[in-house]
Residue, then its C-alpha position, 0 to 999 in steps of 0.5 A: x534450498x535458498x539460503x535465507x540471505x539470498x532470499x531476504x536479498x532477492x525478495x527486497x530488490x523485487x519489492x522495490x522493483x515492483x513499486x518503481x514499476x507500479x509507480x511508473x505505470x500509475x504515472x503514465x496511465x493514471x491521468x488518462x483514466x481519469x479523462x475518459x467516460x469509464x463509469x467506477x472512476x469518476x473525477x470527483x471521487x480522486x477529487x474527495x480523496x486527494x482533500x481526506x489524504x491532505x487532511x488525515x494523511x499523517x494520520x490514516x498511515x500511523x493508524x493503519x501501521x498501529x492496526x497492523x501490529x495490533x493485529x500481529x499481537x492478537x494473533x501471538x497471545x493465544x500461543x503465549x498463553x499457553 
């Protein structure tokens, strides 16, 4: 059995690994999809997303972070009702 700081230890170092990797490799190959004739990844669509994350960015995150918790408690009611 893992002790469970090993656990918390080694599954933190692969999270932020596996973003440092994602980000890289969106870095590199990101722009190149983007200039290639590849028919579900069209310029414009980046174009209208980059202008709503400039405009509701601050609050798209807050709004996800709140639906989250939201969703965590209604899962904890039913079993506190009890």
């Amino acid at each position: 059995m893992l002790h469970p700081l090993w656990l918390f230890v080694l599954l933190s170092v692969a999270a932020i690994v596996g973003d440092t990797v994602n980000y890289w490799i969106g870095a590199a190959i990101g722009p190149r999809a983007f200039s290639g004739n590849v028919r579900f990844l069209k310029k414009e669509h980046l174009e209208r997303t980059h202008r709503f994350y400039e405009k509701y960015g601050g609050l798209t995150i807050i709004l996800a972070a709140s639906c989250r918790l939201s969703a965590r408690l209604r899962r904890s009611w039913p079993a506190s009702a009890r």
